[in-house]
N, C-alpha and C positions, 0 to 999 in steps of 0.2 A: 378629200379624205386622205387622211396620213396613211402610207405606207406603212405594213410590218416591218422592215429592213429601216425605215426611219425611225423605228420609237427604239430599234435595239441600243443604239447610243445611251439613249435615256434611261434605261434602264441600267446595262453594262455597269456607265461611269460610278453610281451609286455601289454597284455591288462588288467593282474592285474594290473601290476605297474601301467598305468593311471586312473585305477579305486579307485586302492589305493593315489595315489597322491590326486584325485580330492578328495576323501574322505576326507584326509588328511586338504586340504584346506577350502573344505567346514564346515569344526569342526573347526577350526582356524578363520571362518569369522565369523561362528555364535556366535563364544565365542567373539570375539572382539566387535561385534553390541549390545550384549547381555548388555556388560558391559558397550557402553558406553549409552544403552537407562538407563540402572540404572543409572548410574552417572547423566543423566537431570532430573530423579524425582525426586534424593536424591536432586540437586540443583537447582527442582521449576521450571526446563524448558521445563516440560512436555504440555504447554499449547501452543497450534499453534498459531499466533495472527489474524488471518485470514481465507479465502478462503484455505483450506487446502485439499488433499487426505483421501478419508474415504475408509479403503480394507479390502474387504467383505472376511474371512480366508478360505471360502465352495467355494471360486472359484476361489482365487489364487492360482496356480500352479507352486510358490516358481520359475519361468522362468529369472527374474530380469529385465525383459525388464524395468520395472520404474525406478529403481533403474540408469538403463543404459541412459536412456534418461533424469533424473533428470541433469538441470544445475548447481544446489546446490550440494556442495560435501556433503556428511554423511545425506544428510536427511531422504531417504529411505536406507534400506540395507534389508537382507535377514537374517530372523532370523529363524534357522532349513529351512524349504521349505517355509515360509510367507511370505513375505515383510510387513515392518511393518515402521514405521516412527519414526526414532530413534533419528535425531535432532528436533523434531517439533517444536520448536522457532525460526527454522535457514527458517522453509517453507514459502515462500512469495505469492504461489498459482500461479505458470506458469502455472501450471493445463497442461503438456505435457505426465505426470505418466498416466493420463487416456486416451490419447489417443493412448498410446505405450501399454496400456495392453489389452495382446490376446484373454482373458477370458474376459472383464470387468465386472472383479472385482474392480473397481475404480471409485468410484462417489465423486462427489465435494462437501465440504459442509462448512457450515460456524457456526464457533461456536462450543461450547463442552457440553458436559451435567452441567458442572461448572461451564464457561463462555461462556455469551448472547451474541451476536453480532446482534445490528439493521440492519435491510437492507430493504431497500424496496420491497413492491410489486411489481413487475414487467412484465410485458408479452411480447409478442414478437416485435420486434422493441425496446424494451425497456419504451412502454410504461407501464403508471403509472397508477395507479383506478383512479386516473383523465383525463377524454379521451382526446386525445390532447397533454398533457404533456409528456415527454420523459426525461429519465435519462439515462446516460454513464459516465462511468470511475469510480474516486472512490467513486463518493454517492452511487456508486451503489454496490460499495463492493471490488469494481476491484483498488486497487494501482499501479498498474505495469504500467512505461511509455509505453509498445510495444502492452499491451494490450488497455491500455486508446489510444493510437493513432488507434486501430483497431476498438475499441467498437463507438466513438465518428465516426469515417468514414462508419460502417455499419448501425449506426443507422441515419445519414443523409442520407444512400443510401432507407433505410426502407420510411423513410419519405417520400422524393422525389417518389418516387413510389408511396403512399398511396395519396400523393397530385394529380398526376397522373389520379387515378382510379377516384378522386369527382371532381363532376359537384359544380363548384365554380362561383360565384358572380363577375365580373368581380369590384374591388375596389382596387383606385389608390395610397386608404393609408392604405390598409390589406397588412401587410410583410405576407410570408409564412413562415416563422420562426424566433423566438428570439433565441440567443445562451447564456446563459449564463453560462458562465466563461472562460477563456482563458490558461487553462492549456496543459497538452497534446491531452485530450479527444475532448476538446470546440475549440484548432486552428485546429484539424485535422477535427474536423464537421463541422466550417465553410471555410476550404479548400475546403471542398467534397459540401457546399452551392453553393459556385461560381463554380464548375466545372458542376452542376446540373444547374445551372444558374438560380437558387431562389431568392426571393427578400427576404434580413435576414440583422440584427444585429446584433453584439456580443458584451456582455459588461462583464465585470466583475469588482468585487469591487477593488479588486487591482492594480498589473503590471503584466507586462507581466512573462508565465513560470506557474502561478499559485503557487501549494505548493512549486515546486522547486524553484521559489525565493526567498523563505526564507531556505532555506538550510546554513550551516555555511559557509563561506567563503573557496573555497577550496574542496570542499565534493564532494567526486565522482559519477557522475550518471550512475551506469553500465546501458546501451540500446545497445539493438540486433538490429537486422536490423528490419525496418517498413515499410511498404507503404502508404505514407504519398498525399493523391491529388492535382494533379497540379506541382507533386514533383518527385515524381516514389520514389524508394526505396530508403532509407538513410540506410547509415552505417555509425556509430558513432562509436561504439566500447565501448570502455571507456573514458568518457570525465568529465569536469570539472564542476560544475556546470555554470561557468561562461562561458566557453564554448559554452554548451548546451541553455544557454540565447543569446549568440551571433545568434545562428543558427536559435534559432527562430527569431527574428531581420531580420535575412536576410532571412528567408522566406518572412515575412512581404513586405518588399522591393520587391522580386523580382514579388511576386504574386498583390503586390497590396491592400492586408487585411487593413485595418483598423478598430480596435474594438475599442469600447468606455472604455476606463480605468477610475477607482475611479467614477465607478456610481455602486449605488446598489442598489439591487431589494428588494423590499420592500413590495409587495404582487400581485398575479394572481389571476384575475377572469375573469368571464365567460358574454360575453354580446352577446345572441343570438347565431351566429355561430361564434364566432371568442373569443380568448383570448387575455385579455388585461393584459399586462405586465407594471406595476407600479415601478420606480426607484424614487431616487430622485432628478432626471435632467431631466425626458422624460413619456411620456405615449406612449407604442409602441402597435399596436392591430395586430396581428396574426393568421395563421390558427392553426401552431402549436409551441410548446416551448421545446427546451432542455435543461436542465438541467446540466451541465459538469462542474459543484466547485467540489470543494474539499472539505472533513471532516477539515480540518484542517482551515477552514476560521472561526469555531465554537472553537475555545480552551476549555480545561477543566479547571473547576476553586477549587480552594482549598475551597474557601466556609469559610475565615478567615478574619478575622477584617483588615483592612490595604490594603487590595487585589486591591483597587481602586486606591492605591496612585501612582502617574506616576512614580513612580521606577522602581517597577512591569510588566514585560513586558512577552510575550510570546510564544515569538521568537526571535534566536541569528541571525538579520543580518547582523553585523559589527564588530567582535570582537574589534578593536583598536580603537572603543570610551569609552573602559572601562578601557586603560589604568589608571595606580594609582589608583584604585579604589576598594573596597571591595564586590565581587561581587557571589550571592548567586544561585547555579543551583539548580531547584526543580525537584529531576523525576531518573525512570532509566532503562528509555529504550535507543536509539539507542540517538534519539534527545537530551536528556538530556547530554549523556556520550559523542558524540560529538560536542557538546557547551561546555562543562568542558573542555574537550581537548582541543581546536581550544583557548579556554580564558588562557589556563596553557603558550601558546605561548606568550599572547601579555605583553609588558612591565609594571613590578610592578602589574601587577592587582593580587590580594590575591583571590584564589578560593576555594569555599568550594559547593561538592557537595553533595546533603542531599536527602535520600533517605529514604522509610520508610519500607524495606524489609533488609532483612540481606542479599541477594546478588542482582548484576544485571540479573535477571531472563530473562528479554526480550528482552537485548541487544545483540548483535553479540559476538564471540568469542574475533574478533580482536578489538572491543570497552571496551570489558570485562578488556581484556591482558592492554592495553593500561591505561586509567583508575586505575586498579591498580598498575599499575609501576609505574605512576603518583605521586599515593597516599603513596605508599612505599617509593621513595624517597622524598617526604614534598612538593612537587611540587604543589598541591592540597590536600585541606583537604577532606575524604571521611568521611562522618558522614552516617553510616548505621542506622534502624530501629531509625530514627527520623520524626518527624512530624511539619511542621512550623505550629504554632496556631494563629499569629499574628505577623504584622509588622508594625513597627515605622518609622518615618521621619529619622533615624540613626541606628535603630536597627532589628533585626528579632528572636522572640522568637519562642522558639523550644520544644516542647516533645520528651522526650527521658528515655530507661531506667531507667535512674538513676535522672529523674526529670525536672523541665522547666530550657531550660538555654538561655541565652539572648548574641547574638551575633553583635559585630557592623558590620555595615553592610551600602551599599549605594545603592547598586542594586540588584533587582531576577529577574531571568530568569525562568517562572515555563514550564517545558516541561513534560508537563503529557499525552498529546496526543491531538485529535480533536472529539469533541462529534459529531455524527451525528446530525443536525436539526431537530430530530425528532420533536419540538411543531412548528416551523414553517412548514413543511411538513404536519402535518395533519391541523393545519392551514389552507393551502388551497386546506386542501383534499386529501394528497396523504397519503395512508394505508404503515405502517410500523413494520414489522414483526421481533420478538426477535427468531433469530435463536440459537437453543443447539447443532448442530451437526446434526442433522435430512438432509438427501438430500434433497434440493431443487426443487421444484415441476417443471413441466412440461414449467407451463407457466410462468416460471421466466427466464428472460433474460439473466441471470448472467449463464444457464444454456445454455440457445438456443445461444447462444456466442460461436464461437469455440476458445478456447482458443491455438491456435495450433504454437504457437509460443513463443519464449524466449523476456521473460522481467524483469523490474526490479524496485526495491525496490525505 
């Protein structure tokens, strides 16, 4: 009969070896995460652009469950027993790290102690310090198609409820809600209107799609599956932007929607119990209004002599009208670097992209890679840590190191991002808060939102 003290060997030998293995590995991952969180400070990419994971290190349990659930490759990993956010320019805020961690240690926050990010006040349902008012998707901080199609369908379901609960005036030209805008957030809230069976509107200033209609031509919209009303769950997968414009089309169609396109709202106020919503085609009076544009219907401007001249544009949606032509991209983030790309295809057009940092800090890896292969084979000209100061009917002058240099030039493209509205927002009233990184309070919606699902950029 084998002794206990003789079968401990037997066992032992096995279970150093995977202690020492795992060991082995876990110094091999931390050293690999270590060096590439160095590598994004040394090159400026240390700054999230968003809604981001903030992990508290006194209650992380180095488990990786966020890391495991992240659909972003490299952006959490585990550094010694932490997790810590080692690509933070690559995080888009699926905000799924906080619901996968078993301590939470994971609160969501927006902004850094370096960079502000406006966002509005918000409470639950989404509404605004102006009572009535309701925002979803991304004025509200939220980019993500899967989240804007969930935020816009829970905050018509909040409404619809709250309409419910008040002893209302019977009137036959009070809508229960205006929608505006018609992106992912504003067609999935007036899906969830008709399926509530509310009297509503939707208008938006543009066409249909919102931001992603002006996407470049070609540009891929990664979306997860959503539940969209009246629709039940879509799976898209990955699709094209054009694509993704057909789809909604044919929601349109099958549901019946029709919103009012190229009208804009132009101010809300308040007359007794109802809001009246001012465009420039309509006066609509309602109980309640949402809110669902997008930052990007607001461009950021350079602030430079020339800026008004119709050359000057703010968005790439056609590359192949710029055939033969000498054509200037301002910016270098994602939009900027695929406008350059998408322009390097079309015939004869001369591209020069002008940036005023010495790398793409904000762009993707693969926009980064791309981009300068580009510019390494003469494909496009990359002018780093310049600055356009002014533009001519033929020219665009520039700052740069070694002085002002004057380029011919026939068109720009400035892609620097979308400001939030904030002087139209407190305009008519709604309170808008400069976040650093600080967790997001209670009664903010961006918070009572379960982000519980994959979306995309």
């Amino acid at each position: 009969m084998i002794t206990t003290a003789a079968l401990v060997p037997v066992y032992a030998l096995p279970i150093a070896l995977a202690v020492a293995g795992w060991a082995c590995h876990h110094a091999m991952r931390t050293r690999r995460n270590r060096e590439l969180l160095q590598h994004n400070r040394a090159a400026g990419l240390a700054e999230p652009p968003s809604l981001h994971p903030h992990i508290d290190p006194a209650r992380c349990i180095g488990c990786g469950a966020c890391v495991r659930a992240c659909p972003e490759a490299d952006v959490l990993g585990l550094v010694g027993r932490t997790a810590m956010l080692i690509e933070p320019w690559a995080c888009v805020g699926h905000g799924v790290c906080r619901d996968a961690c078993p301590t939470a240690a994971i609160t969501l926050v927006f902004g850094t102690p370096t960079r502000g990010i406006d966002v509005p006040v918000l409470g639950a349902g989404g509404e605004t310090s102006l009572p009535g008012v309701h925002i979803a998707g991304e004025l509200g901080g939220l980019g993500l198609i899967r989240n804007a199609i969930n935020q816009g369908r829970e905050t018509i379901d909040h409404i619809a409820a709250a309409l419910r609960r008040e002893s209302r005036v019977a009137d036959p030209d009070l809508l229960d809600v205006v929608i505006v805008g018609c992106g992912p957030a504003g067609l999935s809230a007036s899906l969830g209107a008709m399926a509530h069976g509310l009297r509503f509107v939707a208008i938006d200033q543009a066409s249909l799609g919102g931001s992603v209609a002006h996407y470049p031509r070609g540009k891929l919209v990664m979306t997860a599956p959503a539940l969209l009303p009246l629709i039940g769950e879509v799976r898209l997968g990955s699709i094209s932007k054009e694509s993704l414009i057909a789809f909604w089309r044919d929601v349109l169609d099958r549901t019946g929607l029709s919103p009012n396109f190229e009208e804009r709202v132009h101010a809300i106020e308040r007359e007794r119990d109802a809001l009246v919503v001012l465009t420039d085609k309509a006066r609509y009076r309602a109980h309640r209004v949402l809110l669902a544009m997008g930052r990007g219907g607001t461009p950021r401007r350079l602030g430079v002599p020339g800026e008004d001249l119709a050359k000057v544009v703010y968005r790439l949606s056609d590359p192949g009208q710029y055939a033969g032509q000498r054509v200037m991209v301002v910016g270098g983030g994602n939009s900027a670097l695929e406008a350059a790309i998408a322009l390097a295809e079309v015939p004869d057009a001369k591209v020069t992209l002008v940036h005023r940092g010495m790398s793409f800090t904000r762009a993707s890896a693969t926009n980064r890679a791309l981009a300068e292969q580009l510019g390494a084979a003469g494909t496009i000209t990359v002018l780093h840590a310049a600055t356009p100061i002014a533009f001519g009917a033929g020219t665009a002058t520039m700052k740069t190191p070694s002085g002002e240099q004057i380029l011919a030039n026939d068109r720009v493209i400035v892609c620097i991002g979308g400001a939030l509205p904030r002087d139209w927002l407190a305009h008519i009233g709604i309170a808008v808060e400069t976040h650093h990184g600080q967790p997001m309070g209670l009664g903010h919606s961006n918070t009572d939102f379960r982000m519980s699902g994959i979306g995309t950029r």
